[in-house]
C-alpha positions in Angstrom: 118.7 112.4 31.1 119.8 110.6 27.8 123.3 111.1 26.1 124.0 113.6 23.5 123.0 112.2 20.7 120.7 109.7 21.7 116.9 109.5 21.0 114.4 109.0 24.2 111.0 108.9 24.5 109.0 112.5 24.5 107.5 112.6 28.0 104.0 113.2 27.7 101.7 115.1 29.7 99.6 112.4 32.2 95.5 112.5 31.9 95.2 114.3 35.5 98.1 116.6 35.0 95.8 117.3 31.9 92.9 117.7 33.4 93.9 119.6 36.2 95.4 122.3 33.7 92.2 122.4 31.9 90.0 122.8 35.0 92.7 125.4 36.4 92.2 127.6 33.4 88.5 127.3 33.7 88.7 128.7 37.2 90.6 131.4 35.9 88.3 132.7 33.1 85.3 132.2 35.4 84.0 129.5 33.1 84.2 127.8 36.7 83.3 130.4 38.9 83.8 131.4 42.2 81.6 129.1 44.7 80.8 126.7 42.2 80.5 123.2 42.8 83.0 120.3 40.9 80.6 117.7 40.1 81.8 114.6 39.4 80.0 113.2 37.1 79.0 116.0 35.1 82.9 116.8 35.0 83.8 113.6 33.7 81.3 113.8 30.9 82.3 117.2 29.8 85.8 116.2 29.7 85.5 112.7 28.3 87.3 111.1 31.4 87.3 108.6 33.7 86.7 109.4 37.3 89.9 108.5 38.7 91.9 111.3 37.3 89.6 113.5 37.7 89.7 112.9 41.2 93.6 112.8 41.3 93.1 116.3 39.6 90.8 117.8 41.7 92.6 117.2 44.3 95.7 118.9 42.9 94.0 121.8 43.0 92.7 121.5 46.3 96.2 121.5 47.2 96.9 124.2 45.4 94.3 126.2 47.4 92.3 127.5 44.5 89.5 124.5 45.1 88.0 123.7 48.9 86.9 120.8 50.0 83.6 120.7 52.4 83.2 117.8 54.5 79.4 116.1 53.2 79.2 118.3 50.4 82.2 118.0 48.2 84.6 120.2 46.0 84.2 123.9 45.4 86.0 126.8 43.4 87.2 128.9 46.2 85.6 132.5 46.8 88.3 135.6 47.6 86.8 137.7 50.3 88.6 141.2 50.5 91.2 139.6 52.6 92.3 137.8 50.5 92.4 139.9 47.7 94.6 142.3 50.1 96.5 139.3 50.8 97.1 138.5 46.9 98.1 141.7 46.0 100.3 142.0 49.1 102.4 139.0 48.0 102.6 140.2 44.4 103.8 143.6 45.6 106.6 141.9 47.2 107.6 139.5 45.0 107.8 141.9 42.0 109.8 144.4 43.6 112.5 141.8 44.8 112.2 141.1 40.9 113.1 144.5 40.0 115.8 144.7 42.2 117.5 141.4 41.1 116.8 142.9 37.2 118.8 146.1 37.7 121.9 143.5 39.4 121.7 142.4 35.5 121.9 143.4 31.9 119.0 146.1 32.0 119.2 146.5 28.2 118.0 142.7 27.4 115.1 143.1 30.3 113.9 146.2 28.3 114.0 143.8 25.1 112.2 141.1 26.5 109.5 143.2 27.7 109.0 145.1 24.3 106.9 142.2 22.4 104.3 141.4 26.0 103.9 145.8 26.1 103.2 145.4 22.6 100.4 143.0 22.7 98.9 145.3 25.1 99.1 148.3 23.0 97.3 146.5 20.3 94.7 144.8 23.1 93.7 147.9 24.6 92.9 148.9 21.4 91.0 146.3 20.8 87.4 145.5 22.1 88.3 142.4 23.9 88.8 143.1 27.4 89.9 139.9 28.5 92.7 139.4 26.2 94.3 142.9 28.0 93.9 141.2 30.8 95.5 138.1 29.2 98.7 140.3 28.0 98.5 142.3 31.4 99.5 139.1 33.3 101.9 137.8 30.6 104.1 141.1 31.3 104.3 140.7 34.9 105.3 136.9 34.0 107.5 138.2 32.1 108.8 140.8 34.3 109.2 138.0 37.1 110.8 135.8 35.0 113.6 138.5 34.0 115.2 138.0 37.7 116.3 135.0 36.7 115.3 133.6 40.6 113.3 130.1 40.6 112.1 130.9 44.1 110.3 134.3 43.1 109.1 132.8 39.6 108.1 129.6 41.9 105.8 132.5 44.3 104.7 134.3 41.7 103.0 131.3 39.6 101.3 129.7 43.2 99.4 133.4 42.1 98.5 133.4 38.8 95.1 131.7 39.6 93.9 134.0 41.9 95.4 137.1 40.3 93.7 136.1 37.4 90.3 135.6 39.5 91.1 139.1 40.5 91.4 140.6 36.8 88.1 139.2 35.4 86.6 141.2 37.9 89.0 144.8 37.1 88.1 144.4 33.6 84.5 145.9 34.4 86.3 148.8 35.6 88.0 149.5 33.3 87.6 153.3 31.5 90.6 153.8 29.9 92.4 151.0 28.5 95.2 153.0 27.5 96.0 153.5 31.2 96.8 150.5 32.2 99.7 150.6 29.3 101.1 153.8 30.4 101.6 152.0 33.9 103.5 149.0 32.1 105.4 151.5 29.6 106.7 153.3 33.1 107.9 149.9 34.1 109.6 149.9 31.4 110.8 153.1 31.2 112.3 153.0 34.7 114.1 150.0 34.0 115.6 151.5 30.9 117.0 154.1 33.1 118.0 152.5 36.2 115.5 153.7 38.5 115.1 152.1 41.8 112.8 154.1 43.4 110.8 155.1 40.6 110.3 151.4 39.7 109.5 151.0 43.5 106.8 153.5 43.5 105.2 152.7 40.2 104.7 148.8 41.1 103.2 150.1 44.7 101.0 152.0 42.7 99.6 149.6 40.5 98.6 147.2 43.1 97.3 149.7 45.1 95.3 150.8 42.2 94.0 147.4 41.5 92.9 147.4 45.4 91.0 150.8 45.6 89.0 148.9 42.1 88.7 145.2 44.0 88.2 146.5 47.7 85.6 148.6 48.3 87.0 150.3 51.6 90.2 150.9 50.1 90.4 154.5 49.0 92.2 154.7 45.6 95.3 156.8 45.4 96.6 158.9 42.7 98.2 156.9 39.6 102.1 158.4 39.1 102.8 160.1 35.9 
């Protein structure tokens, strides 16, 4: 850390840290979809690299679970079976309602603040045509949301997620009928923190995830949204 007042060098962003963030966000829009085979070479092209940080970040993401590695064969984007789609959205449960609980320990007025400009961009998404840019400003809000507890650990959880979740949203976005639905469940996550509501806040995130299972898992029998 450099004294106040001192200029040091801007710390730039390595080529694999690079490359793994580019590759990470292909996974997540499906441009690398599930089961899909990391070839080497035809990587490197694509990305104008050399093969050694490409390696370096492919195996980043191996450890980051969202990339397997098959003995013989070589690097692929993992595939989420219903398990562990039950298994994301178990862990998101849980690590969003410890987040509301921390946020009502705190000013509940700024969380209500901070949430108004991610709510908005999905008002004007779902009115939109794009699809994938809801889904875009459905995640930032429960990033946001996370963040507002104000605990490393949970933000720590919740972004070993995002990958996956995201995985898990390109496919809710076919199933999506009314777009304006899934902003009158963020506008009651909202509302509930506005008025203090523990179990209401409780209840409404249970119901979202167990909204976005009944869409994802086909044996998992939707249950009625909360008005």
């Amino acid at each position: 850390m450099s004294r106040r007042g001192e200029i040091s060098p801007v710390a730039r962003e390595s080529t694999a840290s690079y490359i793994a963030r580019e590759l990470r966000t292909a996974i997540m829009y499906g441009t690398l979809p599930p089961g899909a085979q990391l070839g080497e070479a035809a990587l490197a092209a694509q990305l104008k690299v050399s093969r050694g940080p490409l390696r370096e970040a492919m195996q980043r993401l191996v450890q980051e679970g969202i990339v397997r590695s098959e003995p013989n064969r070589g690097l692929f984007v993992i595939e989420l079976d219903d398990d562990d789609i039950r298994d994301v959205y178990l862990a998101r449960s849980a690590i969003e309602r410890a987040a509301v609980r921390a946020i009502l320990q705190r000013d509940t007025d700024k969380a209500v603040a901070a949430l108004h400009e991610p709510l908005r961009q999905m008002v004007e998404a779902a009115d939109g045509p794009d699809l994938r840019a809801l889904s875009d400003a459905d995640l930032a809000f429960h990033e946001v949301l996370v963040d507002l507890a104000q605990s490393p650990r949970l933000r720590r959880m919740h972004q070993t997620l995002l990958v996956e979740t995201r995985m898990c949203m390109a496919e809710l976005e076919r199933t999506y009928q009314r777009p304006e639905g899934v902003v009158d469940e963020h506008r009651g996550i909202v509302e509930a923190l506005r008025s203090r509501d523990a179990q209401r806040l409780d209840e409404i995130i249970t119901a979202h995830m167990d909204d976005a299972l009944a869409r994802l898992v086909s044996d998992n029998q939707p249950k009625p949204m909360l008005t």
